[in-house]
One Martini backbone bead per residue (centre of mass of N, CA, C, O) as a GRO file, in nm:
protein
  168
    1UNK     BB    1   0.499  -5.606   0.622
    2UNK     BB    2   0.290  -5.432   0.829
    3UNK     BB    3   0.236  -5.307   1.120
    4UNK     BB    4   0.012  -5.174   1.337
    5UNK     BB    5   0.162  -4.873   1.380
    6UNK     BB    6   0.174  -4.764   1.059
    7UNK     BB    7  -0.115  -4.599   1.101
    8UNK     BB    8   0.025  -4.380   1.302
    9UNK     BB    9   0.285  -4.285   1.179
   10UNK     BB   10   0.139  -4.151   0.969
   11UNK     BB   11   0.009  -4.001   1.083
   12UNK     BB   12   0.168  -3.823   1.255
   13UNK     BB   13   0.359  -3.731   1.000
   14UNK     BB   14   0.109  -3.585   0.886
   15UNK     BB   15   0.098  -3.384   1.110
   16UNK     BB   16   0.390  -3.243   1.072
   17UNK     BB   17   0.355  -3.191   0.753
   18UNK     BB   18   0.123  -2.988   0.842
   19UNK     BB   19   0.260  -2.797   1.072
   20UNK     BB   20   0.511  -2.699   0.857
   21UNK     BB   21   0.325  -2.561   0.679
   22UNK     BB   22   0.152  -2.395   0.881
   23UNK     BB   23   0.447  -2.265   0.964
   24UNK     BB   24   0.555  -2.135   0.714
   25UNK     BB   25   0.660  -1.811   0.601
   26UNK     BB   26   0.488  -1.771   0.378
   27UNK     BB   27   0.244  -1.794   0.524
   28UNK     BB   28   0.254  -1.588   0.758
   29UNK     BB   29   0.309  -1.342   0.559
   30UNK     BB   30   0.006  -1.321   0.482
   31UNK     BB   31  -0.072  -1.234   0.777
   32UNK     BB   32   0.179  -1.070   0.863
   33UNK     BB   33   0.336  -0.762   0.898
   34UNK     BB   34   0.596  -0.656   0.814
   35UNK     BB   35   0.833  -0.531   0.968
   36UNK     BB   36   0.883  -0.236   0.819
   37UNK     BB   37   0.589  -0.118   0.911
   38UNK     BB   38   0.733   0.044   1.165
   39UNK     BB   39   0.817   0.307   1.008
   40UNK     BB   40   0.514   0.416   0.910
   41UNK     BB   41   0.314   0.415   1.110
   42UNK     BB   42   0.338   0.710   1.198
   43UNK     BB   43   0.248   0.852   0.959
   44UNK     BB   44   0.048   0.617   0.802
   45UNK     BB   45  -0.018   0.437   1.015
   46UNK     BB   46  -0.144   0.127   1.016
   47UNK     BB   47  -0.372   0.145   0.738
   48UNK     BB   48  -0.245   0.357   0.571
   49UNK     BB   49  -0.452   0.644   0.618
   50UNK     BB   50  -0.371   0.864   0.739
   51UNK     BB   51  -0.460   1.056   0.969
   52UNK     BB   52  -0.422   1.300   1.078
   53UNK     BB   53  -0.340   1.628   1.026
   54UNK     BB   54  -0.103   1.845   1.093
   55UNK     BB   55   0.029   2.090   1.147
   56UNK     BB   56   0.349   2.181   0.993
   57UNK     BB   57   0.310   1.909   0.792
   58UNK     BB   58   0.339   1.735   0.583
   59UNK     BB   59   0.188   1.597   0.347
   60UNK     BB   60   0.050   1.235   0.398
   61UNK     BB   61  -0.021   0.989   0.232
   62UNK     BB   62  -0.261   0.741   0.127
   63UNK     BB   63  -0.177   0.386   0.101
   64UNK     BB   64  -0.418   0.227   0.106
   65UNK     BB   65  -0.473   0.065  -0.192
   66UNK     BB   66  -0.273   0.058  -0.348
   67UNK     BB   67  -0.041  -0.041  -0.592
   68UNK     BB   68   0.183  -0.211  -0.580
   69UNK     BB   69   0.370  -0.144  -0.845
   70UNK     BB   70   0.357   0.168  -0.723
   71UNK     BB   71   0.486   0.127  -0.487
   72UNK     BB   72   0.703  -0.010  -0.512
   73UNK     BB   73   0.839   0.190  -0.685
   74UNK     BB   74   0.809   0.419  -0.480
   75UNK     BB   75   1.038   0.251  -0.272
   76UNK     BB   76   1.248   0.249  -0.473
   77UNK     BB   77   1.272   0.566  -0.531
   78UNK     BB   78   1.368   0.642  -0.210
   79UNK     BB   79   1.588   0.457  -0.179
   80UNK     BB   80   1.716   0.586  -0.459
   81UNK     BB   81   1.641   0.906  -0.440
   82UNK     BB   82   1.469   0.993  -0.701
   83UNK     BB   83   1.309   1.047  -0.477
   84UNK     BB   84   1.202   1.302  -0.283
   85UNK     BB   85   1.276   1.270   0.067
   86UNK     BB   86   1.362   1.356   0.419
   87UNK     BB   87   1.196   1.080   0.526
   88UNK     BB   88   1.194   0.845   0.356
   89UNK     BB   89   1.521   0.803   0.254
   90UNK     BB   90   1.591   0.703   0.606
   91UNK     BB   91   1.364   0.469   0.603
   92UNK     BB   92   1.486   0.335   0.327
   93UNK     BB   93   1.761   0.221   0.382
   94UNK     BB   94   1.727  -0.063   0.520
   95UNK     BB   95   1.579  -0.168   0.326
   96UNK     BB   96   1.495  -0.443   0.148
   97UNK     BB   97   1.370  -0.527  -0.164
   98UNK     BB   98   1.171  -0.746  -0.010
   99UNK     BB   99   1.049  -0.563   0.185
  100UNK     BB  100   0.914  -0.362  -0.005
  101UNK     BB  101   0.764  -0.564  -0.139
  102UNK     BB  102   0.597  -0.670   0.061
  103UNK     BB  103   0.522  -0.352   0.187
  104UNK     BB  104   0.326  -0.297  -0.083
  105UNK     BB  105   0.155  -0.551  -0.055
  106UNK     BB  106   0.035  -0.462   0.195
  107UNK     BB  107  -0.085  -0.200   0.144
  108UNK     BB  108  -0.253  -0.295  -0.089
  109UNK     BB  109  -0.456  -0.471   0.114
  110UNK     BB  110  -0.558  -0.238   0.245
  111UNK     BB  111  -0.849  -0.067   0.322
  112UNK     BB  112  -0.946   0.215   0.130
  113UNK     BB  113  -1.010   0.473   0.166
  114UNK     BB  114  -1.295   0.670   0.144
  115UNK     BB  115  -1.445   0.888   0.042
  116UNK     BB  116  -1.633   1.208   0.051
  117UNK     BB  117  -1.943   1.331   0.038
  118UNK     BB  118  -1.921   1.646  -0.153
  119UNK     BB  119  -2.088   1.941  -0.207
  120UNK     BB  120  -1.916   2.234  -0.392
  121UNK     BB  121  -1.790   2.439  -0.598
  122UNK     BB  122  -1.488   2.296  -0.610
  123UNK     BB  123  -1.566   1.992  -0.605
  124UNK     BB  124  -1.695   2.060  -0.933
  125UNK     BB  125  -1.407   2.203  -1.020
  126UNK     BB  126  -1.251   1.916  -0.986
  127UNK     BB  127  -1.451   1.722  -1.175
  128UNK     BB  128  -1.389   1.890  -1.433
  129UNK     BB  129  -1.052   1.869  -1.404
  130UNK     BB  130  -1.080   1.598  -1.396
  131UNK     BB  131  -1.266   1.464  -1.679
  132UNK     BB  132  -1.144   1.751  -1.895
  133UNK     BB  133  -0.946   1.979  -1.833
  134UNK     BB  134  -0.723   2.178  -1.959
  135UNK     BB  135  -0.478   2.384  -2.127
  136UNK     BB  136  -0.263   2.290  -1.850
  137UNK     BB  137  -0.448   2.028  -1.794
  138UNK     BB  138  -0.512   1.694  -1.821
  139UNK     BB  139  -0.698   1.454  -1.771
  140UNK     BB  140  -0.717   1.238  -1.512
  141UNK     BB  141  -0.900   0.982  -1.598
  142UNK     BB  142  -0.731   0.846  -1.822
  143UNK     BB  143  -0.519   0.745  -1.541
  144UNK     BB  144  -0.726   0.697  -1.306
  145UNK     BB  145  -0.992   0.700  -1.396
  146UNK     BB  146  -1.340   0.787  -1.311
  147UNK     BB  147  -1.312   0.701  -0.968
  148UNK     BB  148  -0.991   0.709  -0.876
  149UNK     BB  149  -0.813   0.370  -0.880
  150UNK     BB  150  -0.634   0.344  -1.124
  151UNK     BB  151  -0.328   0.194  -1.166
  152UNK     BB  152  -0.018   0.018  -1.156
  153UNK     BB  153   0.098   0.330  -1.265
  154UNK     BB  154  -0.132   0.460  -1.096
  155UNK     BB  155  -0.269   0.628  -0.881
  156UNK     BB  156  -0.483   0.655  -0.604
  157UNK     BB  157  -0.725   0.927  -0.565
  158UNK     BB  158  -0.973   0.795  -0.395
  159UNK     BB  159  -0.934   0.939  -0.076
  160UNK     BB  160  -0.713   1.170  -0.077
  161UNK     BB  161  -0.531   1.405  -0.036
  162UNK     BB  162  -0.554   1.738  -0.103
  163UNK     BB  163  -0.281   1.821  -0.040
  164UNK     BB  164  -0.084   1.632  -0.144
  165UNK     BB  165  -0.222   1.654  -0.464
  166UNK     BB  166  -0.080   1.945  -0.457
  167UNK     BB  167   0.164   1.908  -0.404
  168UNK     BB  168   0.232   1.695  -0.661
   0.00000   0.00000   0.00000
């Protein structure tokens, strides 16, 4: 028989094993920004949107919103020198793989910079050239999709810094 304490005892236990639920690791995670993160902000920002460009400064692309699979690619090939960066290279020295990971999911959930909505011949003359190619450059719609949103394996150019994407 059970004694009369015993649905206090349940209730308390299931309070416990509610509270050890509700703070562990992995849920903190997924609301806690990866500790990696303090290395990024400088330059790429907290929303990793890439605040002001510096005069003199490398472009600094905005990682917000882009694909977790290209981003986690692209911070393993750099901490692995395959990508070259004097900055990139010795910031991702020390951090391990799964931090990486982390750090990757976390930037892709960052809600992506919005385009500015601008009209020039130029602005006409890079959407012919997203859209249609040239002789010496293929279209980048087919790749990067008709928006700039991108796909997991390429990079979303919507919102991207004009110097980065010549840079690169």
């Amino acid at each position: 028989t059970l004694s009369k304490e015993a649905p206090a005892v349940r209730r308390f236990s299931t309070l416990v094993g509610m509270s050890l639920v509700l703070v562990s690791p992995a849920l903190r995670a997924q609301s806690t920004p990866p500790a990696a993160l303090a290395a990024c902000i400088t330059c790429h920002g907290s929303g990793a949107e890439a605040g002001p460009q510096a005069a003199g400064v490398p472009p600094i692309p905005r990682v917000s919103g882009q694909h977790v699979e290209y981003l986690a690619k692209q911070l393993r090939e750099y901490k692995a020198a395959k990508r070259k960066s004097d900055l990139m290279v010795p910031m991702l020295a020390k951090i391990r793989n799964q931090q990486l990971v982390d750090l990757a999911a976390h930037l892709a959930s960052q809600a992506p910079v919005q385009p500015a909505a601008q009209s020039s011949p130029l602005v006409e003359r890079g959407r012919a050239l997203y859209e249609q190619g040239n002789a010496a450059v293929p279209a980048c719609v087919g790749c990067h999709l008709p928006n700039g949103v991108g796909a997991p394996s390429y990079p979303r150019l919507a919102g991207q810094r004009q110097a980065y994407v010549v840079q690169q």
